[in-house]
C-alpha positions, -999 to 999 in steps of 0.1 A, spaced: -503 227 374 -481 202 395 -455 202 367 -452 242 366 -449 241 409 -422 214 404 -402 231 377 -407 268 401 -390 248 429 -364 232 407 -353 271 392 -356 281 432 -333 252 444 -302 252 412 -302 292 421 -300 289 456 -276 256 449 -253 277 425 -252 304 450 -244 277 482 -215 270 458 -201 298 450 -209 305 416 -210 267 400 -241 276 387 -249 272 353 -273 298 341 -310 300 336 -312 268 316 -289 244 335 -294 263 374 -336 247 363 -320 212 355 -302 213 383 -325 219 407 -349 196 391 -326 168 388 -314 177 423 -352 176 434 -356 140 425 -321 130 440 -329 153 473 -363 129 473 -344 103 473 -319 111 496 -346 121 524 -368 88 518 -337 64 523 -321 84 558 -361 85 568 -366 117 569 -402 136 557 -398 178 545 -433 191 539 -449 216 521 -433 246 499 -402 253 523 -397 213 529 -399 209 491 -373 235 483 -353 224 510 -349 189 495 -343 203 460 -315 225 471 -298 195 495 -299 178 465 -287 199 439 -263 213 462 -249 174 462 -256 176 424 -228 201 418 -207 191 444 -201 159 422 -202 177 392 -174 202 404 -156 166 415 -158 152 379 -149 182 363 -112 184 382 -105 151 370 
């Protein structure tokens, strides 16, 4: 059940990321790895500045912080 929650609040966070953006989403498909992979970077992120987000909203917070950095240096690479 922990793996469905986890891949809700990835989908949540790459849509809300793609929409923070401006439309650098990338569908269905890639908004879900996305936000998961942006999940795991947003973890990340918040455990090396010190900084604790919990429960549902906390959760999809630090998904879409990270995913939202995701595309950022996606859109970076993809100008080059």
């Amino acid at each position: 059940m922990n793996i469905l929650i986890f891949l809700g609040i990835g989908l949540v966070a790459g849509w809300l990321a793609g929409l923070l953006m401006k439309g650098k989403g990338f569908g269905l498909v890639g908004n879900l790895i996305v936000g998961v992979i942006g999940a795991v970077a947003g973890g990340m992120i918040f455990d090396a500045i010190g900084v604790e987000a919990g429960g549902l909203i906390g959760s999809i917070v630090v998904a879409v912080v990270g995913a939202v950095i995701l595309l950022f240096a996606i859109s970076m690479i993809k100008k080059k």
